[in-house]
C-alpha positions in Angstrom: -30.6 -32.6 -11.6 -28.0 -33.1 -8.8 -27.4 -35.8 -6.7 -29.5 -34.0 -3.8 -32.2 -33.1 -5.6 -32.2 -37.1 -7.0 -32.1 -38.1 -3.0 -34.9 -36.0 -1.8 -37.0 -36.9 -5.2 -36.4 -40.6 -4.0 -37.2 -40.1 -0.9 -40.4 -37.2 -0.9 -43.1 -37.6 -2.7 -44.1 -34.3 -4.1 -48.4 -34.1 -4.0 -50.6 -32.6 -2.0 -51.0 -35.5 -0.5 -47.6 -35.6 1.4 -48.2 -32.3 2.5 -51.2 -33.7 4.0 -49.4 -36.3 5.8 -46.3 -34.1 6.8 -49.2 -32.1 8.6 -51.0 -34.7 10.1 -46.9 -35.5 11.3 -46.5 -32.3 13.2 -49.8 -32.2 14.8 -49.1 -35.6 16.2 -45.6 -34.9 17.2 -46.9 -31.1 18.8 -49.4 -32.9 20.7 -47.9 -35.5 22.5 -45.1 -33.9 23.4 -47.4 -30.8 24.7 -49.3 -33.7 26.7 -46.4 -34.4 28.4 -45.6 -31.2 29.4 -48.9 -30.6 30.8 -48.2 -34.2 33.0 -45.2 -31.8 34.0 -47.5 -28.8 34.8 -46.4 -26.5 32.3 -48.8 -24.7 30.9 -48.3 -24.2 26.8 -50.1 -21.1 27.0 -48.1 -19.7 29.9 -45.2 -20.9 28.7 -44.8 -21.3 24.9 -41.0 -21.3 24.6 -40.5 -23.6 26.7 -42.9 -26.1 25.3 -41.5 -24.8 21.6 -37.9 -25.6 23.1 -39.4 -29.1 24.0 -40.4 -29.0 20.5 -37.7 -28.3 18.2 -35.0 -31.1 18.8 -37.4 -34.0 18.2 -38.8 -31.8 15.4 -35.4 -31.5 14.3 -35.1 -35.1 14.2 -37.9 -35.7 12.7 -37.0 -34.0 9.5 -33.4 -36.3 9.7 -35.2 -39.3 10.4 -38.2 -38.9 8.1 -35.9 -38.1 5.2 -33.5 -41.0 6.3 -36.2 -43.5 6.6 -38.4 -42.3 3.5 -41.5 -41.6 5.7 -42.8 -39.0 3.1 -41.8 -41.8 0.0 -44.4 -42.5 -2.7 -45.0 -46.1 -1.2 -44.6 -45.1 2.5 -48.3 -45.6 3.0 -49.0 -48.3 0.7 -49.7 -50.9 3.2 -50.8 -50.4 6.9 -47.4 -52.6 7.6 -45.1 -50.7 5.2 -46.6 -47.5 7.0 -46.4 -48.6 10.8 -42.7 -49.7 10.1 -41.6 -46.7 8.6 -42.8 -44.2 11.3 -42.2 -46.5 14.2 -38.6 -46.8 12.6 -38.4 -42.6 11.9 -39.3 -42.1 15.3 -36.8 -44.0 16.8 -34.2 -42.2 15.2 -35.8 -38.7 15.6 -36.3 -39.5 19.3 -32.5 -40.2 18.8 -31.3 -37.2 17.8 -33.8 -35.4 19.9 -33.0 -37.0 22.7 -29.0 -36.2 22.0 -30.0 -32.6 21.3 -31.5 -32.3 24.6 -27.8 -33.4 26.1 -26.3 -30.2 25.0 -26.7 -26.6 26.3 -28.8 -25.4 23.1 -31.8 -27.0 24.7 -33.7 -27.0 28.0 -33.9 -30.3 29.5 -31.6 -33.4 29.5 -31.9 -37.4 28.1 -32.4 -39.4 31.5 -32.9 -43.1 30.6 -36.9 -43.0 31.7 -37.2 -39.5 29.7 -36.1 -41.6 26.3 -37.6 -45.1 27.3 -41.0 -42.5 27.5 -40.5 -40.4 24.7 -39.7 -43.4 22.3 -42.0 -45.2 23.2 -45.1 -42.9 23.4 -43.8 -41.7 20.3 -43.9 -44.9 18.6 -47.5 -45.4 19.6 -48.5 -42.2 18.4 -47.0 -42.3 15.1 -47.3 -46.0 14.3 -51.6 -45.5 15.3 -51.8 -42.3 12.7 -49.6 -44.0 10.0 -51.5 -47.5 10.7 -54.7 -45.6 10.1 -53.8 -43.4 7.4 -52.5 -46.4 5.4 -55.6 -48.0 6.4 -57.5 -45.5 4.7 -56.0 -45.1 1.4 
């Protein structure tokens, strides 16, 4: 086994379960950010690439942080506080990166300071309250 392979086996748990969870991840991360595109009067049926360029830095993040942080870890969701932590603390890194993604000319958009102070924070509310209650349900 090489030293990647030890990483990610360290750091994603490999059951149905996870899958489960990573679902339950993009659905949460797809619908706030298509909420606040529809506050900004874009319409996701309209206009699906732009939403799906909205998407794909934070989703690119996302898979940075989550891996960084260990969101998808066998003990990730052991404990309501164990769970809220880790995606409050993935999300603030995805938003992060998504955020400095946004900067550059591969994405629409740009990282003004009340975009990011929203984006985090909504984030961390929205991923904190499915973790919290996933954990919660276990």
């Amino acid at each position: 086994m090489s030293n990647a392979e030890e990483l990610l086996g360290s750091r994603v748990s490999r059951s149905p379960s996870t899958a489960l969870l990573a679902v339950g991840d993009l659905l949460v991360l797809i619908s706030f950010l298509v909420l606040g595109e529809l506050q900004h009067n874009v319409n996701p049926v309209e206009s699906p690439l732009v939403v799906a360029d909205t998407i794909a830095p934070f989703l690119l993040g996302w898979v940075v942080a989550s891996l960084a942080v260990g969101v998808y870890a066998t003990d990730a969701t052991r404990t309501v506080k164990t769970a809220i932590l880790r995606a409050a603390s993935a999300w603030v890194l995805a938003a992060a990166v998504g955020l400095a993604l946004r900067a550059t000319a591969l994405f629409h958009g740009n990282s003004p300071l009340s975009f990011a102070l929203v984006v985090t924070s909504v984030g961390i509310v929205f991923f904190s309250t499915w973790r919290g209650l996933v954990a919660a349900l276990r």
